[in-house]
PDB file of N, CA, C and O in Angstrom, chain B, residues numbered from 101:
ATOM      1  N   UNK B 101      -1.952 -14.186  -3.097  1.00  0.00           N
ATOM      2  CA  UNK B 101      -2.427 -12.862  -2.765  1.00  0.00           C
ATOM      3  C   UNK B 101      -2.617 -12.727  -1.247  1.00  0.00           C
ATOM      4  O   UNK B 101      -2.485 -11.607  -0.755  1.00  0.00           O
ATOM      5  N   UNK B 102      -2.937 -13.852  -0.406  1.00  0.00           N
ATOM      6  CA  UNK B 102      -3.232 -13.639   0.674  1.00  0.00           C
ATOM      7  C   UNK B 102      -1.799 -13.543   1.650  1.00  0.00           C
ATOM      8  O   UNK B 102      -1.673 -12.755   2.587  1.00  0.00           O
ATOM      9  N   UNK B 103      -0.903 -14.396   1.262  1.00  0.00           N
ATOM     10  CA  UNK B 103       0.573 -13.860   1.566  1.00  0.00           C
ATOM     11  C   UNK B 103       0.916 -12.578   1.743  1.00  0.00           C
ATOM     12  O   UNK B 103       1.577 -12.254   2.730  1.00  0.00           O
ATOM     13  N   UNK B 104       0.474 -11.581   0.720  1.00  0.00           N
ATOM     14  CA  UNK B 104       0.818 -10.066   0.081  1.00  0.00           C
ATOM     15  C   UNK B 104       0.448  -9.757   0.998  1.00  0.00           C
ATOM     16  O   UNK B 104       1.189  -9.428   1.924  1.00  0.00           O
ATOM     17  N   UNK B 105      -1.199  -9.754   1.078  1.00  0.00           N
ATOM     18  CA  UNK B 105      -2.056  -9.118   1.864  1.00  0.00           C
ATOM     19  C   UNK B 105      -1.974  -8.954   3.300  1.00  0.00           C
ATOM     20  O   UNK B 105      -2.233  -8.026   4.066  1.00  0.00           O
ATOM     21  N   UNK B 106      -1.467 -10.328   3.457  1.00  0.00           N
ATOM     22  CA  UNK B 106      -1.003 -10.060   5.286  1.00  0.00           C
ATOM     23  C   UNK B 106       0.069  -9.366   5.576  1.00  0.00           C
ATOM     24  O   UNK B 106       0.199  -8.519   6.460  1.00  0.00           O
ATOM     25  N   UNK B 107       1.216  -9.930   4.429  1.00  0.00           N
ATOM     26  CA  UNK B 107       2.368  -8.514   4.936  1.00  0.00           C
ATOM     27  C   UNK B 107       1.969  -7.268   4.828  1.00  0.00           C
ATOM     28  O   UNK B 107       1.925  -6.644   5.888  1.00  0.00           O
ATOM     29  N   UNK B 108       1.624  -6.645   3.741  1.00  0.00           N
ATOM     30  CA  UNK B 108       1.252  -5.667   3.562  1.00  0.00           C
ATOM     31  C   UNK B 108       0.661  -4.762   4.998  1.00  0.00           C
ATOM     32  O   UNK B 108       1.171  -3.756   5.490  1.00  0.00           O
ATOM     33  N   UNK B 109      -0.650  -5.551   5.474  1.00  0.00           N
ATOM     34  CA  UNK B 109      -1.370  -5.131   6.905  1.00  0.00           C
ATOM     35  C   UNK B 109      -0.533  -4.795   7.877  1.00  0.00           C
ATOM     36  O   UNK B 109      -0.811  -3.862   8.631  1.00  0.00           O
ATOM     37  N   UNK B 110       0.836  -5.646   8.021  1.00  0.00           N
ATOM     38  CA  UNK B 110       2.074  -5.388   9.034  1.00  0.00           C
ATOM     39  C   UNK B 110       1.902  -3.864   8.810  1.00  0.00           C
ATOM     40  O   UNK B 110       1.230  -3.158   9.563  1.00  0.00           O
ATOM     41  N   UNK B 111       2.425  -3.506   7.943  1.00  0.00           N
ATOM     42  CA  UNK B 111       3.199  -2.222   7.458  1.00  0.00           C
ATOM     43  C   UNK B 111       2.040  -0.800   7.065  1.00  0.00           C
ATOM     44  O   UNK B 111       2.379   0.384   7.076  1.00  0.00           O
ATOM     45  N   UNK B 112       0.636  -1.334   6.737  1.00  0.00           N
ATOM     46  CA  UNK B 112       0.079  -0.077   6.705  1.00  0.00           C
ATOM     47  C   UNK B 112      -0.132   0.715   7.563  1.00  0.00           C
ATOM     48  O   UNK B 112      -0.203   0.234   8.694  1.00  0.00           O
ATOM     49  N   UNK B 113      -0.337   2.358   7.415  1.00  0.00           N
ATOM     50  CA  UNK B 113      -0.497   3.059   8.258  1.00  0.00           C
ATOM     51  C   UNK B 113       0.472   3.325   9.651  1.00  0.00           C
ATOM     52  O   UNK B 113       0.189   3.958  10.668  1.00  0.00           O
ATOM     53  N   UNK B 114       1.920   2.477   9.236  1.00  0.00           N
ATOM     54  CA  UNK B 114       2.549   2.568  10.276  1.00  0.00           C
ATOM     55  C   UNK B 114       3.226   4.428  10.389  1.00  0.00           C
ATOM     56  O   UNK B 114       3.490   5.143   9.423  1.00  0.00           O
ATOM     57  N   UNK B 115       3.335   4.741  11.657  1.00  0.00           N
ATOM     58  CA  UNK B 115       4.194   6.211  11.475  1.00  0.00           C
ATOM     59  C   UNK B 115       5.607   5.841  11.978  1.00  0.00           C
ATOM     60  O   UNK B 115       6.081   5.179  12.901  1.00  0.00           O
ATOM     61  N   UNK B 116       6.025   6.524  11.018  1.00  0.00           N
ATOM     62  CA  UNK B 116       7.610   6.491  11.323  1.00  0.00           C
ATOM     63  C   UNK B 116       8.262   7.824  11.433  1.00  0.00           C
ATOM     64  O   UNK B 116       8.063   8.659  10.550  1.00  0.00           O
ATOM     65  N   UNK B 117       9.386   8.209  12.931  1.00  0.00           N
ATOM     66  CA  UNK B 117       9.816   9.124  12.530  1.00  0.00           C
ATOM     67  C   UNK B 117      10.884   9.541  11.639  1.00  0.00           C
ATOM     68  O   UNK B 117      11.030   8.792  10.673  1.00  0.00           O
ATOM     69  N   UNK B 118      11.873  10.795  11.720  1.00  0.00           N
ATOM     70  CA  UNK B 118      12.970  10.120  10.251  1.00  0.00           C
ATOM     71  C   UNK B 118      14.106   8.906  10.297  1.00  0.00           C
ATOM     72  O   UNK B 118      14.632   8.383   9.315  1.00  0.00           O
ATOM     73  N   UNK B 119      14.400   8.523  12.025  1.00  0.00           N
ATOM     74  CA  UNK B 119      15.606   7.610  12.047  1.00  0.00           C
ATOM     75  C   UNK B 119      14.572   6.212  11.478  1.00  0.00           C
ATOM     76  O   UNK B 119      14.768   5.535  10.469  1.00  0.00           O
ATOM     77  N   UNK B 120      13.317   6.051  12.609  1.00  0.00           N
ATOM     78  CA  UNK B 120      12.601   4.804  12.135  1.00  0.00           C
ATOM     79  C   UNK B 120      12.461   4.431  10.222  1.00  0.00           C
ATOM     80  O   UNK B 120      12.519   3.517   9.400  1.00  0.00           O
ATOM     81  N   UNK B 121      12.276   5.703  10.347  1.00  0.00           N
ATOM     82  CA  UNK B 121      11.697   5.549   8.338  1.00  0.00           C
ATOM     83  C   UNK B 121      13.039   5.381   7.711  1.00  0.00           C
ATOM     84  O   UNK B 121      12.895   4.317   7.108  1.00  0.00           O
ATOM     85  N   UNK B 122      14.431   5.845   7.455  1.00  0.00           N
ATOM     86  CA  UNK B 122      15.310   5.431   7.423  1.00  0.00           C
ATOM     87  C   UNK B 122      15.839   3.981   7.023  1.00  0.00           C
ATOM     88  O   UNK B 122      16.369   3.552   5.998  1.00  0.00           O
ATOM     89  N   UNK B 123      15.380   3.218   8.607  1.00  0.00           N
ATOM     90  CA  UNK B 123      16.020   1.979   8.969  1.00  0.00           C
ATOM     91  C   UNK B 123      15.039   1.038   8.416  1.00  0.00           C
ATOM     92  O   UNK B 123      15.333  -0.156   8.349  1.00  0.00           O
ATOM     93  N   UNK B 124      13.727   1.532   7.955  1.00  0.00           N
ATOM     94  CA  UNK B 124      12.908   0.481   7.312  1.00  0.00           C
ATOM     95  C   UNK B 124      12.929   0.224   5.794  1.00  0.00           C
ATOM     96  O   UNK B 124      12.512  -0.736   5.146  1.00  0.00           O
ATOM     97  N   UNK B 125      13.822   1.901   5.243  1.00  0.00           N
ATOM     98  CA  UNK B 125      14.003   1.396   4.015  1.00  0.00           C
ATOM     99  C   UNK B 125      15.498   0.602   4.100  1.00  0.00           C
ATOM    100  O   UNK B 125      16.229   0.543   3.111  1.00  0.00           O
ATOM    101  N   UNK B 126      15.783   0.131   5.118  1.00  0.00           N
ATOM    102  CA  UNK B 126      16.699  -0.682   4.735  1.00  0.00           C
ATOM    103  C   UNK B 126      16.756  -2.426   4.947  1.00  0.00           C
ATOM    104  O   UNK B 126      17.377  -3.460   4.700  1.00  0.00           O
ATOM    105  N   UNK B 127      15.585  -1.822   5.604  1.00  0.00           N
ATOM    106  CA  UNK B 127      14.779  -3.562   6.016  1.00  0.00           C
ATOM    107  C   UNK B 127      14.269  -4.436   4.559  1.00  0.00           C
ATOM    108  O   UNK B 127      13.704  -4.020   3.547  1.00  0.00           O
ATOM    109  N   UNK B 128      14.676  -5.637   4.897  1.00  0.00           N
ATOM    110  CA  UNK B 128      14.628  -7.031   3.573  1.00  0.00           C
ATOM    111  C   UNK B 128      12.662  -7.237   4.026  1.00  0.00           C
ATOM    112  O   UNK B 128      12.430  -7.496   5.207  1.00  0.00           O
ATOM    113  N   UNK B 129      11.691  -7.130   3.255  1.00  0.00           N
ATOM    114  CA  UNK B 129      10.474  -7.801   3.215  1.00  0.00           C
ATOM    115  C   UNK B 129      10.318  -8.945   2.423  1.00  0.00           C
ATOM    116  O   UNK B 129      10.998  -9.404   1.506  1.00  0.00           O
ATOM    117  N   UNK B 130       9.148  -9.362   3.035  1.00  0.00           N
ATOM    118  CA  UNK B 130       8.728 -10.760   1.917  1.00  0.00           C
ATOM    119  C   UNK B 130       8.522 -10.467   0.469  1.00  0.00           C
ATOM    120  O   UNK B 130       9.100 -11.180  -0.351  1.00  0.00           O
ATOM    121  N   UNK B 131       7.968  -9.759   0.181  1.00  0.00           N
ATOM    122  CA  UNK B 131       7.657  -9.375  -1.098  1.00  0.00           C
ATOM    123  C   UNK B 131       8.026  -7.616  -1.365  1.00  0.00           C
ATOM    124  O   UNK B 131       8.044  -6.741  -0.499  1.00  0.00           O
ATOM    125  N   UNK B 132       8.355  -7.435  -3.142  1.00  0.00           N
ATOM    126  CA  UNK B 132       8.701  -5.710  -2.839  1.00  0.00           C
ATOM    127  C   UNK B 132       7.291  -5.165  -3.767  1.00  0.00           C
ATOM    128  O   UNK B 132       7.345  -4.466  -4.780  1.00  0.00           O
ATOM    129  N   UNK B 133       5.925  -5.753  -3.041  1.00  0.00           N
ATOM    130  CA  UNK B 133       4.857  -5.239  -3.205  1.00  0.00           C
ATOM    131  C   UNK B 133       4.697  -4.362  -1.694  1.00  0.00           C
ATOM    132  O   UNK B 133       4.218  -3.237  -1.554  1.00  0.00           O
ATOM    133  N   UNK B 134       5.469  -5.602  -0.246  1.00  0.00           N
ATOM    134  CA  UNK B 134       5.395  -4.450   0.587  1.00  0.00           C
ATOM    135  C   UNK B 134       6.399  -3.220   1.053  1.00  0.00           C
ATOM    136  O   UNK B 134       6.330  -2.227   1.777  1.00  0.00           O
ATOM    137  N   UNK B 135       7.406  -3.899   0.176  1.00  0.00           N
ATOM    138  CA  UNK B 135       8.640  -2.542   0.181  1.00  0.00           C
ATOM    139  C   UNK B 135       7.966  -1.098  -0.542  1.00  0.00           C
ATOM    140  O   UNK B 135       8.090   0.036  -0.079  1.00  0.00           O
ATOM    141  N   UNK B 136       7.203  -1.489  -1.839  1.00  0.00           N
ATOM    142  CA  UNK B 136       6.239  -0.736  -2.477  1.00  0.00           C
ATOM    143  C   UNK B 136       5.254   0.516  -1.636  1.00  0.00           C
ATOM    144  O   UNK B 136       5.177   1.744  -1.592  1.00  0.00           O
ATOM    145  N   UNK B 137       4.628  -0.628  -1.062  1.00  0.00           N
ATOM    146  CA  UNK B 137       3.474   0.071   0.070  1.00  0.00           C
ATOM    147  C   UNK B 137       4.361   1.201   1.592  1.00  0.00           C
ATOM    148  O   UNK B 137       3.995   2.259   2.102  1.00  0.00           O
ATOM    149  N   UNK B 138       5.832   0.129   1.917  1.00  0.00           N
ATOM    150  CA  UNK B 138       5.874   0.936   2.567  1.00  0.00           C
ATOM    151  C   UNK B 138       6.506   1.809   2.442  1.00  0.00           C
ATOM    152  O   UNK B 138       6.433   2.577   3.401  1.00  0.00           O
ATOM    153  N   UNK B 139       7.405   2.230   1.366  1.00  0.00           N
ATOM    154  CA  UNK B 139       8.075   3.449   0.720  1.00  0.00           C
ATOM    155  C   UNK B 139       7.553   4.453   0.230  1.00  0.00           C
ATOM    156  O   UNK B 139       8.187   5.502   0.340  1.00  0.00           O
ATOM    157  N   UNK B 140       6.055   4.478  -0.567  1.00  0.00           N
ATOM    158  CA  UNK B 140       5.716   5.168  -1.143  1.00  0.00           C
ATOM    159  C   UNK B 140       4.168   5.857  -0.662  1.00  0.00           C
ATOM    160  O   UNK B 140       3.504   6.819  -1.046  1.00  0.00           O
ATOM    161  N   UNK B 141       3.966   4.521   0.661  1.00  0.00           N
ATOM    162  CA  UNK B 141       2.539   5.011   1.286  1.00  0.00           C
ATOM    163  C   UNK B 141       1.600   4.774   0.461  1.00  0.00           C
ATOM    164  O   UNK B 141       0.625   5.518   0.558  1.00  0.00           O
ATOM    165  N   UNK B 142       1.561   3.605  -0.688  1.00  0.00           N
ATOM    166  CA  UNK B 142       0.424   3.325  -1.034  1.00  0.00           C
ATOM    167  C   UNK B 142      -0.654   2.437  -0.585  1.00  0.00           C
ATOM    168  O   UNK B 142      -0.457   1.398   0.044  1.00  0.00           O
ATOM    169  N   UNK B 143      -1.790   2.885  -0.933  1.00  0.00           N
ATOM    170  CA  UNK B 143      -2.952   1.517  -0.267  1.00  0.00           C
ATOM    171  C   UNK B 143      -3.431   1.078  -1.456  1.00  0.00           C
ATOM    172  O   UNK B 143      -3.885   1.719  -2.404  1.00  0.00           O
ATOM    173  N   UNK B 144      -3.257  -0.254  -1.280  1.00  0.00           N
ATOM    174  CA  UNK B 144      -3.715  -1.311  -2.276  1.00  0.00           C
ATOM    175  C   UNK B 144      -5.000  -1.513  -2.356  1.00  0.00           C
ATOM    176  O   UNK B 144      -5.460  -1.370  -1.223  1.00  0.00           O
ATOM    177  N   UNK B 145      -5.913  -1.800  -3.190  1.00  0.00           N
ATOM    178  CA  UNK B 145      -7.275  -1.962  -3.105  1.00  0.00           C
ATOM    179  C   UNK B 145      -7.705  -3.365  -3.798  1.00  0.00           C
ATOM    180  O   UNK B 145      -8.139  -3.732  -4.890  1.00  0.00           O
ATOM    181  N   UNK B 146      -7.254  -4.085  -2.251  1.00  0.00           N
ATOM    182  CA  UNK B 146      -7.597  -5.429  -2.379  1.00  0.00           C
ATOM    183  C   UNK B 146      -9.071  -6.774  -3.722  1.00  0.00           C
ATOM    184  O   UNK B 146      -9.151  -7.815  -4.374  1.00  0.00           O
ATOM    185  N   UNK B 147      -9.859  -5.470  -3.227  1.00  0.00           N
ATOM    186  CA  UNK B 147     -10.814  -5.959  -3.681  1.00  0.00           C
ATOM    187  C   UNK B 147     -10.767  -6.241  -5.238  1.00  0.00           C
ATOM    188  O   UNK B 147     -11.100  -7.316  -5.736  1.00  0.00           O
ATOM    189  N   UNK B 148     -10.399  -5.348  -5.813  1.00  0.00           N
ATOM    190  CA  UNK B 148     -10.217  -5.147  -7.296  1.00  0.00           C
ATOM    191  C   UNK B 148      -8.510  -5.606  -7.670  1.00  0.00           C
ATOM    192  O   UNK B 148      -8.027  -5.552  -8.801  1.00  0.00           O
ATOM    193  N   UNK B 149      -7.867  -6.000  -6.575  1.00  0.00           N
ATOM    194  CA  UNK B 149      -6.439  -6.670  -7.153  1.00  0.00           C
ATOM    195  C   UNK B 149      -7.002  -8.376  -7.772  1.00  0.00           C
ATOM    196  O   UNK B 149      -7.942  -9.077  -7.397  1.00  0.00           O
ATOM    197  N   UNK B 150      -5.805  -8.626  -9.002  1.00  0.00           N
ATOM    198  CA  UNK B 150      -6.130  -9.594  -9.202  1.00  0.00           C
ATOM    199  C   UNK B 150      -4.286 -10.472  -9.893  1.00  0.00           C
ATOM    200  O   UNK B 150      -3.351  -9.957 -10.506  1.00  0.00           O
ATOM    201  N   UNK B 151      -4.460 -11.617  -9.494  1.00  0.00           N
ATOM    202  CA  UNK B 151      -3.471 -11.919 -10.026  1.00  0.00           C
ATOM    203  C   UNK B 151      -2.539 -12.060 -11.429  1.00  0.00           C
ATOM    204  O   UNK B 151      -2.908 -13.174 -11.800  1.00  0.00           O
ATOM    205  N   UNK B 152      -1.961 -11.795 -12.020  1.00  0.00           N
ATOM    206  CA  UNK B 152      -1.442 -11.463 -13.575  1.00  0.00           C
ATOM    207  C   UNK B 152      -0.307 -12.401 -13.671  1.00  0.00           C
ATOM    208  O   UNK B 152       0.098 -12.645 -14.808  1.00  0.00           O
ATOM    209  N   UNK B 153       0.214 -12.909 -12.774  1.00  0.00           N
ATOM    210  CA  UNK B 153       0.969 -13.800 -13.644  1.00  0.00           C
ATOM    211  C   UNK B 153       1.919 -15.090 -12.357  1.00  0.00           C
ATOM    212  O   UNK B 153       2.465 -14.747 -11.308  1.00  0.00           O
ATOM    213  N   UNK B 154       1.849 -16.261 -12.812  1.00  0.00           N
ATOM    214  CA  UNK B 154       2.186 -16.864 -11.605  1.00  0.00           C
ATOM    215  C   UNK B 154       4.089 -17.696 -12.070  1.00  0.00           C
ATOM    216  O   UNK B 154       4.475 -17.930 -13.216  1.00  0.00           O
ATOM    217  N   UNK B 155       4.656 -17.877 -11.150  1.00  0.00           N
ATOM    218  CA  UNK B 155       6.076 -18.338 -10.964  1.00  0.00           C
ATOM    219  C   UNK B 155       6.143 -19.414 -10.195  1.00  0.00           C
ATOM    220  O   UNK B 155       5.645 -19.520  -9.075  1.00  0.00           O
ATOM    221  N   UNK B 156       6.969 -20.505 -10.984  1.00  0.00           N
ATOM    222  CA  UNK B 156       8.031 -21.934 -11.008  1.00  0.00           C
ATOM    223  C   UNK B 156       8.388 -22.060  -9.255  1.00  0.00           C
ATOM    224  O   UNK B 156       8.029 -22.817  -8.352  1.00  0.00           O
ATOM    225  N   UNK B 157       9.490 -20.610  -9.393  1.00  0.00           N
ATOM    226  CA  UNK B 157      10.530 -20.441  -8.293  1.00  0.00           C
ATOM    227  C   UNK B 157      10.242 -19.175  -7.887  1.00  0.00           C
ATOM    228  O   UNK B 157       9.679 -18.284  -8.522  1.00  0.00           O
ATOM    229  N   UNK B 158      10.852 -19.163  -6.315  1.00  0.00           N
ATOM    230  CA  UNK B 158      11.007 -18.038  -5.644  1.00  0.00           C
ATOM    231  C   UNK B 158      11.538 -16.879  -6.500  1.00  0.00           C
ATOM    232  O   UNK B 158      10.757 -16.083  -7.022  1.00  0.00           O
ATOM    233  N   UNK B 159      12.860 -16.787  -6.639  1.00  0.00           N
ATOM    234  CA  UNK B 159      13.951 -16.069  -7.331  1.00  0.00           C
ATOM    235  C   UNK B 159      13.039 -15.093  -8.931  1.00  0.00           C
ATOM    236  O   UNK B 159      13.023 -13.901  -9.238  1.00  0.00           O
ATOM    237  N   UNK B 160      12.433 -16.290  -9.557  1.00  0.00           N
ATOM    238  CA  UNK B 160      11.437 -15.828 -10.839  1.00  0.00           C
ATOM    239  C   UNK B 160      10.558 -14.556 -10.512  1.00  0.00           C
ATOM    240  O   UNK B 160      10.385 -13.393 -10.878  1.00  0.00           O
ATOM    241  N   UNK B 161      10.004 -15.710  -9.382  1.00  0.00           N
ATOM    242  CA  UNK B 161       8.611 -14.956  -9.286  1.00  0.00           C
ATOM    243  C   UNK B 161       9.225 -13.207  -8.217  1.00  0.00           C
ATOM    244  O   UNK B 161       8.524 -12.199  -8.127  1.00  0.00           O
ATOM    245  N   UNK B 162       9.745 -13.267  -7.984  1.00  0.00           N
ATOM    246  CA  UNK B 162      10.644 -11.585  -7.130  1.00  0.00           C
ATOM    247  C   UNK B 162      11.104 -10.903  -7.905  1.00  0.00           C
ATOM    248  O   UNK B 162      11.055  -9.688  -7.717  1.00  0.00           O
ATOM    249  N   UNK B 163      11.704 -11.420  -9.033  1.00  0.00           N
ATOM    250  CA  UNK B 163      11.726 -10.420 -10.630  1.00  0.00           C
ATOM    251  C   UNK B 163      10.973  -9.801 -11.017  1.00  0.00           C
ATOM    252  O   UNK B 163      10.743  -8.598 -11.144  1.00  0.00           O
ATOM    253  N   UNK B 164      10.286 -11.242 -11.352  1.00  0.00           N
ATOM    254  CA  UNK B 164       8.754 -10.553 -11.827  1.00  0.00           C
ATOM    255  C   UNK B 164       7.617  -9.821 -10.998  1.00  0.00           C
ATOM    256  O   UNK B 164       6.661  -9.317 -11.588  1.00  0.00           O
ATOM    257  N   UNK B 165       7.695  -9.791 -10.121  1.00  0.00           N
ATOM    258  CA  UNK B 165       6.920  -9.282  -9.152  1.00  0.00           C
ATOM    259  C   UNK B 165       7.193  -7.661  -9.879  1.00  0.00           C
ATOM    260  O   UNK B 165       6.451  -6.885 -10.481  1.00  0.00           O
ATOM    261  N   UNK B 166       8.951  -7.611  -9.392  1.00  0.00           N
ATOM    262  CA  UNK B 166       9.699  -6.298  -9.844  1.00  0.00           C
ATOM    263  C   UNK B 166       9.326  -5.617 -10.802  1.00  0.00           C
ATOM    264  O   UNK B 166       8.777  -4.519 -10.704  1.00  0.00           O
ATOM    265  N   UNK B 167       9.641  -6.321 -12.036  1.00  0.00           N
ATOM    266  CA  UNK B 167       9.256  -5.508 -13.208  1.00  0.00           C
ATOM    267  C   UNK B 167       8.177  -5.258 -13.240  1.00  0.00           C
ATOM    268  O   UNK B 167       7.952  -4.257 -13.920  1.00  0.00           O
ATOM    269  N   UNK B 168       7.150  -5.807 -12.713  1.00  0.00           N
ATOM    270  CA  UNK B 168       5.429  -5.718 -13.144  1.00  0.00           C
ATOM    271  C   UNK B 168       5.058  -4.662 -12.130  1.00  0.00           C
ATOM    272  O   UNK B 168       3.974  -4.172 -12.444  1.00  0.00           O
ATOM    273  N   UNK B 169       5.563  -4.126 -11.019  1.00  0.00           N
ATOM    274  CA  UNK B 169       5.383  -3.293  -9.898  1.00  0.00           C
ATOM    275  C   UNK B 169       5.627  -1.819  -9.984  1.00  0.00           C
ATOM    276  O   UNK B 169       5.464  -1.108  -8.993  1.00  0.00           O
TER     277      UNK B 169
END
């Protein structure tokens, strides 16, 4: 979670104009919890997040991230 959490901070509240916003949805992130946050402008509420399910491998756990998101 604390992984999430720091990317995530990169990306909140950033302003983008339309070329910037554009080129960021085309940008690769660590996780697409922060592709999530930064596409749709959501704020996560850390406090009350909790973890639901943990992964082997990289590749697994980015699926699952997916479907569960």
């Amino acid at each position: 979670m604390k992984e999430h959490r720091k990317e995530v901070k990169l990306h909140e509240g950033k302003k983008y104009t339309r070329n910037t916003r554009k080129q960021s949805q085309s940008e690769q992130n660590k996780s697409v919890i922060t592709d999530h946050v930064s596409l749709e402008y959501h704020i996560i509420d850390w406090e009350e997040a909790t973890v639901i399910g943990r992964e082997s491998d990289r590749t697994t756990q980015w699926i699952s991230e997916a479907v569960k998101i």
